[in-house]
Every structure is written in C-alpha cells, then in structure tokens.
C-alpha positions in Angstrom: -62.9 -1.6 -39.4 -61.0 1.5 -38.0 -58.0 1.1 -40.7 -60.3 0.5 -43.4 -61.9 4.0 -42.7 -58.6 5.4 -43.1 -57.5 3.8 -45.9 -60.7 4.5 -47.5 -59.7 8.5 -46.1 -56.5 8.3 -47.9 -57.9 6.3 -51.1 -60.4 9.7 -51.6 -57.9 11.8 -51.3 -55.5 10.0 -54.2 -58.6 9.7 -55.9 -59.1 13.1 -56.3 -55.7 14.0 -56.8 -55.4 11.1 -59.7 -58.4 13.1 -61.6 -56.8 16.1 -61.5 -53.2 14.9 -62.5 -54.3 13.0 -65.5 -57.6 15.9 -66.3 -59.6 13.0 -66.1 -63.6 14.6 -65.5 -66.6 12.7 -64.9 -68.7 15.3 -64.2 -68.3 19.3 -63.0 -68.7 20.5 -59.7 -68.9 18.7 -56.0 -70.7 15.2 -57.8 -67.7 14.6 -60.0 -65.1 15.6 -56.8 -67.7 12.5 -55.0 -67.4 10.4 -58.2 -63.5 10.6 -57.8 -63.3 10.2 -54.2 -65.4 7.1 -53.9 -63.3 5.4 -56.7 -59.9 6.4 -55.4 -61.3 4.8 -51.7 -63.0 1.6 -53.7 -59.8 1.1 -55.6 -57.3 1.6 -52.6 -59.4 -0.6 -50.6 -59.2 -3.4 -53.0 -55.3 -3.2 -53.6 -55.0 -3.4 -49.5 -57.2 -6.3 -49.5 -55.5 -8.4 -52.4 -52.3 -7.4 -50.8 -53.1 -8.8 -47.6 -54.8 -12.6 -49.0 -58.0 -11.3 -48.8 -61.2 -10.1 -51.0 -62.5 -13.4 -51.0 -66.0 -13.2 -52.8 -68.1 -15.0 -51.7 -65.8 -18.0 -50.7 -67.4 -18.2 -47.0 -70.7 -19.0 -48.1 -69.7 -21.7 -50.4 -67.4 -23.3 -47.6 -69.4 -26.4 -46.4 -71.1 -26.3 -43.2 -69.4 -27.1 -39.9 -70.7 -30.6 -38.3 -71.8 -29.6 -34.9 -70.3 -30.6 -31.6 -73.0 -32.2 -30.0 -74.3 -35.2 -32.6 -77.9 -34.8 -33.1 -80.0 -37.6 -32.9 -81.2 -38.8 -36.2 -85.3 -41.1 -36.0 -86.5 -42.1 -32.8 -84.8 -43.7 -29.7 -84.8 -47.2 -29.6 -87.4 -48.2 -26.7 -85.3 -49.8 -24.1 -86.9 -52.3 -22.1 -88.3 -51.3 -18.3 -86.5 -54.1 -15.8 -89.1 -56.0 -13.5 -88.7 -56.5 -10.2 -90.0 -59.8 -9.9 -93.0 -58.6 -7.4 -96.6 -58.7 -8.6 -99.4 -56.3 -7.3 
C-alpha cells in the first residue's frame, strides 16, 4: 500500500513533466496540472503492476469458491435407534 503511494508520487510527477515535454495541454491552470498528474500516477501504476504478474481484473471473483473445511451436513440426520435396556417400568 505504502509503495504504491510512492509510485503513484513519482507517476504525478512524470506525468506532469511528460505534458510539458511533449506541450501536450488538457486544460490551463492547476485542473490541467491535476489532469496530468493523476494520468502519469494511473499509467505508472499500471506498468508496475503488469510488470510484477499482476492487474488481474476481476479474476478473483470469477475464481470458484473454496469448499469448506468442515463438510456441512446436507438433509436431515438419519434417526438412529435408542438401545433398550431390556427392563420395563
């Protein structure tokens, strides 16, 4: 979590600079400088995750579901039969 902040830190900062190498300009002012800096971090982001194996979109939810440890019983218990002593009251 920690060295995604920074890489998203270091993604707004390339953003920025990428806008103003290339005169790319969305918009004037602080909300373009915004604009740039949350694509550079979006786009770093993404290129450290598909760099590391990850980005997985949505691959965990459509993982089937883990049976669990303890089985579960399935219908009612068969009724077991009380033993007799033999002695009548």
């Amino acid at each position: 979590m920690a060295g995604d902040a920074v890489v998203g830190v270091i993604g707004a900062f390339a953003g920025v600079w990428a806008a103003r190498h290339f005169g790319v300009a969305v918009m004037p002012g602080n909300a373009g400088l915004v604009i740039h800096a949350a694509a550079g971090a979006i786009v770093l982001l993404a290129l450290v995750r598909v760099s590391q194996g990850g980005l997985s979109l949505g691959s965990k939810a459509a993982a089937p579901a883990k049976k669990a440890a303890v089985p579960v019983a399935e219908g009612p218990r068969p009724v077991r039969p009380v033993p007799r002593s033999g002695r009548t009251v």
